[in-house]
FIDO-851103 format. One record per residue (C-alpha): residue number from 1; residue in one letter; chain; x, y, z negated. Coordinates in nm, 2 decimals, always signed. Last residue first. Example, Ala and Ser with C-alpha at 12.3 -4.5 7.8 and 13.67 -1.06 7.14 Angstrom:
! residues 2
rec pos 2&code S&unit A&u +1.37&v -0.11&w -0.71
rec pos 1&code A&unit A&u +1.23&v -0.45&w -0.78
! end
This chain:
! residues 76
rec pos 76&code X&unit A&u +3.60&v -2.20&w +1.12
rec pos 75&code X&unit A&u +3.55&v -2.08&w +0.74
rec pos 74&code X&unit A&u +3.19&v -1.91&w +0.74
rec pos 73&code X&unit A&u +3.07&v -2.16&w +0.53
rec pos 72&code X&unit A&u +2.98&v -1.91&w +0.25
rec pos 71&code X&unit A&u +3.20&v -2.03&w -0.02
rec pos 70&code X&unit A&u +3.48&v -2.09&w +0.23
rec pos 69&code X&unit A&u +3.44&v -1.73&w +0.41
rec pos 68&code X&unit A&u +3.48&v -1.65&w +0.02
rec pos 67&code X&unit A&u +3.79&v -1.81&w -0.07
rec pos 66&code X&unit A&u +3.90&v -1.72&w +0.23
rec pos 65&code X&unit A&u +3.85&v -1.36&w +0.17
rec pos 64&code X&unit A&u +4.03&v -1.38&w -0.16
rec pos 63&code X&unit A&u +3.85&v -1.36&w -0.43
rec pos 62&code X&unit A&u +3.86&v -1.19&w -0.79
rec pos 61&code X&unit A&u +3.88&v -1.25&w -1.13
rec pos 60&code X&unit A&u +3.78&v -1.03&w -1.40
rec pos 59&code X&unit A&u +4.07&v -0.79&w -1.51
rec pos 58&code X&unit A&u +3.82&v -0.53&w -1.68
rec pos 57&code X&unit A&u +3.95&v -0.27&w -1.42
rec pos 56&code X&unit A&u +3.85&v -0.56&w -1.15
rec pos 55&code X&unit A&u +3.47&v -0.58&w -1.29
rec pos 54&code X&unit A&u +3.47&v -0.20&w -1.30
rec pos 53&code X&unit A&u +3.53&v -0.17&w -0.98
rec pos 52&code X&unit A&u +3.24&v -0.45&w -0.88
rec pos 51&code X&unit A&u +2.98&v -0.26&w -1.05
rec pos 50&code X&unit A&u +3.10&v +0.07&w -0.94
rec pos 49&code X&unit A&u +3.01&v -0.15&w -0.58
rec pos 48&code X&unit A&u +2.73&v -0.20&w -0.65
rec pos 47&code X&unit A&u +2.60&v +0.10&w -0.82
rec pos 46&code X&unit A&u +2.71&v +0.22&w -0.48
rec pos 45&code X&unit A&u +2.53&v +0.01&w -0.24
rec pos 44&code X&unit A&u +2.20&v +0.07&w -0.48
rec pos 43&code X&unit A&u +2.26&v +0.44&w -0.39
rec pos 42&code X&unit A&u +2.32&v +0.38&w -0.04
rec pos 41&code X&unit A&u +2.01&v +0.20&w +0.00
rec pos 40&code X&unit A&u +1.81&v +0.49&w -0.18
rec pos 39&code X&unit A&u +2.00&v +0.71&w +0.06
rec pos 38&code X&unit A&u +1.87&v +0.54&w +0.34
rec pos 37&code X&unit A&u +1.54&v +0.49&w +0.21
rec pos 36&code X&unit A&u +1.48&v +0.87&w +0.19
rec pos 35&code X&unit A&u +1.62&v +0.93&w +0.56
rec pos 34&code X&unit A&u +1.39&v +0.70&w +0.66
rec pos 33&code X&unit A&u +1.05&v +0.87&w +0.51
rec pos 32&code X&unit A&u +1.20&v +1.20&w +0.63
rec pos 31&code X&unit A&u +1.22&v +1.11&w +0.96
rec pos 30&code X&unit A&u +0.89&v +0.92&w +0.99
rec pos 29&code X&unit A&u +0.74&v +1.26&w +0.81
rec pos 28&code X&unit A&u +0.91&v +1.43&w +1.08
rec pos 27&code X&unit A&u +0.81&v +1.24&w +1.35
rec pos 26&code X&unit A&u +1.00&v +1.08&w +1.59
rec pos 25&code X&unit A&u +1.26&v +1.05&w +1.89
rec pos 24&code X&unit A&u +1.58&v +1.12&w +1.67
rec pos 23&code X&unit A&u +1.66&v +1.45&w +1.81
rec pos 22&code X&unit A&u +1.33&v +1.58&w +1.73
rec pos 21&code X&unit A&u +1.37&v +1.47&w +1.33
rec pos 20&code X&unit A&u +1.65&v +1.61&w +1.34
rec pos 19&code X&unit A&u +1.49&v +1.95&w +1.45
rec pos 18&code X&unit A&u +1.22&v +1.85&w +1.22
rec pos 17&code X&unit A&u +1.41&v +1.84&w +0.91
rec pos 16&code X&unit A&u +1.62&v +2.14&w +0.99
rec pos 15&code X&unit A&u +1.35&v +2.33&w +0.99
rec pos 14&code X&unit A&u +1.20&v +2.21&w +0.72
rec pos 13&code X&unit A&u +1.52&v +2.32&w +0.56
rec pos 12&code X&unit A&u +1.50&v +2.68&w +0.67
rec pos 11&code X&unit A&u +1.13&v +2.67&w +0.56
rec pos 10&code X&unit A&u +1.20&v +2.60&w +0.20
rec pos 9&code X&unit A&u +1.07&v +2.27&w +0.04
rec pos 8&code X&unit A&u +0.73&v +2.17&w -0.11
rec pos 7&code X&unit A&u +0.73&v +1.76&w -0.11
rec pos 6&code X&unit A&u +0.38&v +1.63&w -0.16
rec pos 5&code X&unit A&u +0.39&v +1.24&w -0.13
rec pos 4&code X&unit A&u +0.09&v +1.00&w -0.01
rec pos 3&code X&unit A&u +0.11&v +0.62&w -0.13
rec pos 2&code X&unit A&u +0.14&v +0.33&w +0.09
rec pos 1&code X&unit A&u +0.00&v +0.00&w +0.00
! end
């Protein structure tokens, strides 16, 4: 179910907005609604990888890439 936001922003940005929104072949709301879950994907990208730093700072092991291809079954 999709839910209707109110965003008030000033009109140089909106601007913006659309013009990029132009560029990429679509609406603004469409543009806005993917540029929102790109940076919510980035975010949760980052926490992981601060995760994974702060895993090698405690001196937790880590992997070589061979060790994971073979853990995957990617080795060929």
């Amino acid at each position: 179910m999709n839910k209707r936001v109110t965003i008030e922003m000033p009109d140089e940005m909106l601007k913006l907005v659309e013009e990029y929104a132009t560029e990429a072949g679509t609406a603004p709301d469409a543009y806005l609604r993917d540029v929102i879950e790109q940076h919510l994907e980035d975010l949760h990208d980052i926490a992981l990888a601060e995760e994974a730093m702060e895993s090698v700072r405690n001196g937790e092991p880590t992997r070589t890439l061979a060790e994971v291809k073979q853990r995957l079954g990617l080795d060929d």
